[in-house]
C-alpha positions as CSV (number, residue, x, y, z in Angstrom):
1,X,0.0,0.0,0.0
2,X,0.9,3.2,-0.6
3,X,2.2,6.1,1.9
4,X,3.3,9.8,2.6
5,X,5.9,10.5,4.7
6,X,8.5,13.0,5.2
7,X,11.8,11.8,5.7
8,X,15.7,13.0,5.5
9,X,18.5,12.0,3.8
10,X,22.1,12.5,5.4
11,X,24.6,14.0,2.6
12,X,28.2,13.9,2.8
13,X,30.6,15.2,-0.2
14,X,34.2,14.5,1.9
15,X,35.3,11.1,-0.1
16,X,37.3,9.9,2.9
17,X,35.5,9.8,5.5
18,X,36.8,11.5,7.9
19,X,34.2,13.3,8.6
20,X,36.1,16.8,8.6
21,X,34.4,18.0,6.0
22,X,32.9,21.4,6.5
23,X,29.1,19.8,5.0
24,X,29.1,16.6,7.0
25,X,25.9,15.9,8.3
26,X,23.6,18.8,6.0
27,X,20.7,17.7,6.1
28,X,17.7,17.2,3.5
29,X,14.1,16.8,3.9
30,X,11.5,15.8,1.7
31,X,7.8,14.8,1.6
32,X,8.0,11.2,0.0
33,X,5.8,8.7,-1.5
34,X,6.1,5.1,-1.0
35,X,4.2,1.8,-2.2
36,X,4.7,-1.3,-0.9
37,X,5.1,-3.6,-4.4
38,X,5.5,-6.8,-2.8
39,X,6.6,-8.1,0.5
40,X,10.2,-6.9,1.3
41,X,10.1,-4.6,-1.6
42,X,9.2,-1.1,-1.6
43,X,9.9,2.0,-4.3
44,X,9.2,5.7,-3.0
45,X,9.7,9.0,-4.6
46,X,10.0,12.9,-3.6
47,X,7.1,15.0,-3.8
48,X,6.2,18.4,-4.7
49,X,3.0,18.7,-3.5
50,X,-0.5,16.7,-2.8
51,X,-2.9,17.9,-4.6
52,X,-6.0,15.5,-3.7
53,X,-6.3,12.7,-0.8
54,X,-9.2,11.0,0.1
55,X,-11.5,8.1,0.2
56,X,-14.7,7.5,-2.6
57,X,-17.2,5.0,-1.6
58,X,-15.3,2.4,-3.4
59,X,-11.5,3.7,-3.6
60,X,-9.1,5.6,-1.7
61,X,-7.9,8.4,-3.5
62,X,-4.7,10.4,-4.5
63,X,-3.1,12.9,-6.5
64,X,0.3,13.6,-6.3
65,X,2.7,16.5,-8.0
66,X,5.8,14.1,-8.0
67,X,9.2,15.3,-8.2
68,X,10.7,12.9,-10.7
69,X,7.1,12.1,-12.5
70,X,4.7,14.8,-12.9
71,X,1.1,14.3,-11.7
72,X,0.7,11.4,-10.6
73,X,-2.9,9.1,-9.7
74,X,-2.7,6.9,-6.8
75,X,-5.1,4.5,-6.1
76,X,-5.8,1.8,-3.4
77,X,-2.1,2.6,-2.7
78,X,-1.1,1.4,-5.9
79,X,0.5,4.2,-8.7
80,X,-1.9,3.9,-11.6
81,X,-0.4,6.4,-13.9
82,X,2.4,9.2,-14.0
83,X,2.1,12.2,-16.3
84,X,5.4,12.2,-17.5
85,X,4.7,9.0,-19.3
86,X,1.3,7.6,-19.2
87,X,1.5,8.3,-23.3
88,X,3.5,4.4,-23.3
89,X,0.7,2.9,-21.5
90,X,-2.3,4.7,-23.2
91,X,-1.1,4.7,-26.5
92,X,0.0,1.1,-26.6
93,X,-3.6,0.2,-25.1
94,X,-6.1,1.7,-27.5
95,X,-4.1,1.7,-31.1
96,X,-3.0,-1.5,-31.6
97,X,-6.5,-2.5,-31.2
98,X,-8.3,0.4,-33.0
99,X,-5.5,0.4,-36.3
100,X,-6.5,-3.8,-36.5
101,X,-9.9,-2.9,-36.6
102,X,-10.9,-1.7,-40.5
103,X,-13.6,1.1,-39.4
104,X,-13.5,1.5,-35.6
105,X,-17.1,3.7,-35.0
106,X,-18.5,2.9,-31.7
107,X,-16.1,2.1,-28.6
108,X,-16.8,1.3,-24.9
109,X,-14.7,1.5,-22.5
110,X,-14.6,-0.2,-19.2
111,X,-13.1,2.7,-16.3
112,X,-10.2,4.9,-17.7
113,X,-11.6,7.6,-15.0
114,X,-8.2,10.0,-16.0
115,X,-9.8,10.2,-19.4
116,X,-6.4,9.0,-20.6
117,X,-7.9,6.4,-23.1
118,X,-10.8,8.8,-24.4
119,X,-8.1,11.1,-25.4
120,X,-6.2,8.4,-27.3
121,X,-9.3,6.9,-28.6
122,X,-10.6,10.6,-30.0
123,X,-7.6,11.0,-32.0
124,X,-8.8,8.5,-34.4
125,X,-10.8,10.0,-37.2
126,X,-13.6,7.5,-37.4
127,X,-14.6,7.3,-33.8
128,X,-18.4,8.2,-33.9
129,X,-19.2,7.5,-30.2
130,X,-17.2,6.5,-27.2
131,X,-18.5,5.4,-24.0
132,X,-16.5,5.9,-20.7
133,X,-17.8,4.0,-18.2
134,X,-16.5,4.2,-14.5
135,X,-17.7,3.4,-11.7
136,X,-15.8,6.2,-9.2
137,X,-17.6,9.8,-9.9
138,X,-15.0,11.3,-7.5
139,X,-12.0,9.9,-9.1
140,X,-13.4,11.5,-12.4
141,X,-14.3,14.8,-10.9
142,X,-10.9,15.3,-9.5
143,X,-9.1,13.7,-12.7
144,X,-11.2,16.1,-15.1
145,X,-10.2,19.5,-12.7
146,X,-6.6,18.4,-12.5
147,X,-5.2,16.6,-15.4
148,X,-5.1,19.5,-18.1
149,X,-3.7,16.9,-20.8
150,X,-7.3,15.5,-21.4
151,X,-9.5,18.6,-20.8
152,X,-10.4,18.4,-24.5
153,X,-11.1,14.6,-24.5
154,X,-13.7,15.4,-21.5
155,X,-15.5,18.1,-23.6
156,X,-15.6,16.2,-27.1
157,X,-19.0,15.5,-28.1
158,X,-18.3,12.0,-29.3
159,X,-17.5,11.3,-25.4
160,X,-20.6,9.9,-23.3
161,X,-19.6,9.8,-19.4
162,X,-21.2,7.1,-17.4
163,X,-21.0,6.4,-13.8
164,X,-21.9,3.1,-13.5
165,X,-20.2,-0.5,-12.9
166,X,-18.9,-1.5,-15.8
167,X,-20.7,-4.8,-15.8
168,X,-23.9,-3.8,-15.1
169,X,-23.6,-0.7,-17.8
170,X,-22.4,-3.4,-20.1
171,X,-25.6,-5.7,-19.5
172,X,-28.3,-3.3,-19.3
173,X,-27.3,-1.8,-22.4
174,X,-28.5,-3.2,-26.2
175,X,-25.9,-1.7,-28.6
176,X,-23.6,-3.3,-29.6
177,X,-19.8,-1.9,-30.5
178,X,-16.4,-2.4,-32.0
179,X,-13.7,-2.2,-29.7
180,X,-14.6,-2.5,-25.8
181,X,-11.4,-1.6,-23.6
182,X,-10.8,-2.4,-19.9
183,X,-9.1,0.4,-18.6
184,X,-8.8,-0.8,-14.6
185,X,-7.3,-0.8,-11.6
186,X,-5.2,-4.2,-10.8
187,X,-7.3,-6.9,-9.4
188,X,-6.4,-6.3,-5.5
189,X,-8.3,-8.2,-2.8
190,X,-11.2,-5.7,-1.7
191,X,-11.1,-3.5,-4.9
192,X,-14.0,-2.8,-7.1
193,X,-12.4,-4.3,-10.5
194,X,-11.4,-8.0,-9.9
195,X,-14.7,-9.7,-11.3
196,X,-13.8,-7.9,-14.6
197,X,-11.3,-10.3,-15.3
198,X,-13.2,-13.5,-15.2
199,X,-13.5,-15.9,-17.5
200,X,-17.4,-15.9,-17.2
201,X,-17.5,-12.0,-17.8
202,X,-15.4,-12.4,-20.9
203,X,-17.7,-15.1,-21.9
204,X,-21.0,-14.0,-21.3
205,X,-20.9,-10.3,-21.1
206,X,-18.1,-8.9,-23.4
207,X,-18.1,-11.0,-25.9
208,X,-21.9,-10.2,-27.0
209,X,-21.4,-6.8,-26.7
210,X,-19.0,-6.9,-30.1
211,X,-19.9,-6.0,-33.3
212,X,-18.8,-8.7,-35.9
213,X,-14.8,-8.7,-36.1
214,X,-15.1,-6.8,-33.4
215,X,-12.3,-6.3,-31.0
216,X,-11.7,-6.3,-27.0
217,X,-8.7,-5.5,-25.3
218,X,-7.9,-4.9,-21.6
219,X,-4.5,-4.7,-19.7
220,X,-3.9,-7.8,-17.3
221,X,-0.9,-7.5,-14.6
222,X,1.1,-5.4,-17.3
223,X,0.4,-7.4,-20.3
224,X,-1.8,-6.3,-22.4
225,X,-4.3,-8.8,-23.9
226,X,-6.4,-8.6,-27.3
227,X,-9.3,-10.7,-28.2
228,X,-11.2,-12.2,-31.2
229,X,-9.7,-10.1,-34.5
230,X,-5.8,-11.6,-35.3
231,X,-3.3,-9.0,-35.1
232,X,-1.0,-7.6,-38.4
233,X,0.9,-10.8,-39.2
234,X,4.3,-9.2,-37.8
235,X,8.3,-10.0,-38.4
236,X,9.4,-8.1,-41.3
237,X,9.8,-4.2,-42.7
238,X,6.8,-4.0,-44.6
239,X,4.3,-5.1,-41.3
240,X,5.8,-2.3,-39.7
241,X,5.6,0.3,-42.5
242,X,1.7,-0.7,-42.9
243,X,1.3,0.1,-39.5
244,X,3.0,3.6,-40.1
245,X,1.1,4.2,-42.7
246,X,-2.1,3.1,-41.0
247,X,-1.3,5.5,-38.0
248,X,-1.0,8.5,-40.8
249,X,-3.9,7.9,-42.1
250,X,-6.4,7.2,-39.4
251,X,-5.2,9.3,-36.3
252,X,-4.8,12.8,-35.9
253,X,-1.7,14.4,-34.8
254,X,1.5,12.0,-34.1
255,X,2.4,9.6,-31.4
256,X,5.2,9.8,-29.1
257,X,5.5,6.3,-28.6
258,X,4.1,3.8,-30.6
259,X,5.0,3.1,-34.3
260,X,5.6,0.5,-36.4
261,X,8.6,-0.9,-35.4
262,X,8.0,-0.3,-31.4
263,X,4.7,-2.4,-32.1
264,X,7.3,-5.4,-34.0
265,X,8.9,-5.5,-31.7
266,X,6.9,-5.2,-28.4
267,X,4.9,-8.2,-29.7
268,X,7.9,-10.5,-29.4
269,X,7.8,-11.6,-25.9
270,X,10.7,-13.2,-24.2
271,X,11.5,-17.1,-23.6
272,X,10.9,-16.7,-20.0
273,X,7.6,-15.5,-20.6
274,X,6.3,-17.7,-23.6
275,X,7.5,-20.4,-20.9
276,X,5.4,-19.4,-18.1
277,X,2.6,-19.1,-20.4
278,X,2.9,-22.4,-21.7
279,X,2.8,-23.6,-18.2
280,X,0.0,-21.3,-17.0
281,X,-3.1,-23.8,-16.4
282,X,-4.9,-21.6,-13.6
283,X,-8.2,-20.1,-15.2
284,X,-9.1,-16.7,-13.3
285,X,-12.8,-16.9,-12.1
286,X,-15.1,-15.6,-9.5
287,X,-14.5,-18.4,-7.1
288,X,-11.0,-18.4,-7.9
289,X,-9.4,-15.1,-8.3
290,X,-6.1,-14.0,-7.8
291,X,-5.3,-11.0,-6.2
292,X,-1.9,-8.9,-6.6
293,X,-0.2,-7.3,-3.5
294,X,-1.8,-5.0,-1.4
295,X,-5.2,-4.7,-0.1
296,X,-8.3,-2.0,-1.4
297,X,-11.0,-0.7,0.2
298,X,-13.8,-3.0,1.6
299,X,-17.4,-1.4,0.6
């Protein structure tokens, strides 16, 4: 879980050691973030200011001005973006799934509070309509009042906000669409997201949600995961060229991270993890679930 403190660091510039030097012992202090990853492992960071704390109904809550990062949302105690490079994770989430698609018009997605996705998903000239669906109002307020980057994505008329679970939005409604993404928090014992990752709600929700060919794609524990269209048949130049030339045609402006090439070669994953995959027999359900470290709120 995550954690503000303010702690001190002792600096010393005299190499020997002798502790003559005239700076020995300056102190200092800083406010500091730090999460808990794992047991026996921790990361922290120095802070400029705290722009938001608090708890939701479902969440607890915060925004941080980072030192090394930029704005930063905190969730559950667990960093869910940083503004200095979010871009990596959003971009690599919503094009690789919209540029496979051939006329991507409708899209629903499943959280993405920050309005992170929207923003990537608006860039695309033939989104019609894009649903946002989250289930935290306060973690949108405070996203939308704070996070400058996706003030326009908030205000584009193509953008319909919903504040909803994503499951139930997902059932009661009777469209249908063409790419659904899961933008969520990490399954974490007590947090509103893990039944989004079940088998049973890939089975019986998503998948009749989609338009034919149509496409989902959510992250999982880093990976991120796309179902039911095959991807551009990857391993030489010309793959990667067609996907520049895609991105030229279909999205407006230019990305700062993914292209052609960084897509090639992204899709390769290592031995060690084709290994483990081959291995992997555990089937993530309801009754089932596994959780990753740390704890949410109960509600």
């Amino acid at each position: 879980m995550g954690d503000i403190s303010n702690m001190s660091n002792g600096l010393s510039s005299n190499g020997n050691g002798n502790g003559n030097n005239a700076t020995m012992g300056v102190q200092r202090k800083s406010c500091w973030y730090e999460e808990e990853i794992e047991e026996n492992l921790r990361w922290c960071f120095a802070l400029k200011s705290i722009l938001h704390t608090g708890a939701s109904q479902y969440q607890d809550i915060q925004l941080l001005d980072t030192k090394p990062f930029g704005k930063a949302l905190v969730i559950d105690g667990k960093l869910q973006s940083a503004e200095i490079d979010e871009f990596i994770y959003h971009e690599s989430l919503v094009h690789p799934a919209l540029l496979n698609h051939p006329n991507p018009k409708t899209i629903f997605i499943m959280g993405g509070g920050e309005g992170s996705t929207a923003r990537e998903i608006l860039r695309h000239w033939a989104v019609e309509k894009v649903i946002m669906c989250d289930i935290d109002e306060e973690v949108v307020d405070f996203c939308k009042s704070h996070l400058v980057v996706n003030k326009d994505a908030f205000f584009d008329p193509r953008l319909e906000l919903v504040i909803n679970d994503a499951r139930a939005e997902l059932e009661r409604r009777e469209e249908v669409y063409d790419v659904i993404i899961g933008d969520l928090a990490d399954p974490i014992e007590g947090g509103p997201c893990y039944q989004l990752y079940t088998k049973s709600f890939y089975e019986f929700i998503v998948k009749p949600k989609l338009n034919q060919g149509g496409i989902f794609v959510t992250q999982m524990l880093y990976l991120i995961q796309l179902i039911s269209l095959p991807m551009l048949t990857l391993g030489d130049g010309s793959c990667a060229d067609e996907l520049d030339l895609r991105i030229k045609q279909r999205i407006e402006g230019e990305n700062r991270y993914l292209d052609g090439k960084t897509f090639s070669s992204s899709s390769t994953l290592s031995k060690a993890v084709r290994k483990s995959l081959d291995n992997e027999t555990h089937v993530y359900t309801e009754g089932n679930a596994r959780f990753i470290y740390g704890h949410g709120k109960q509600h």
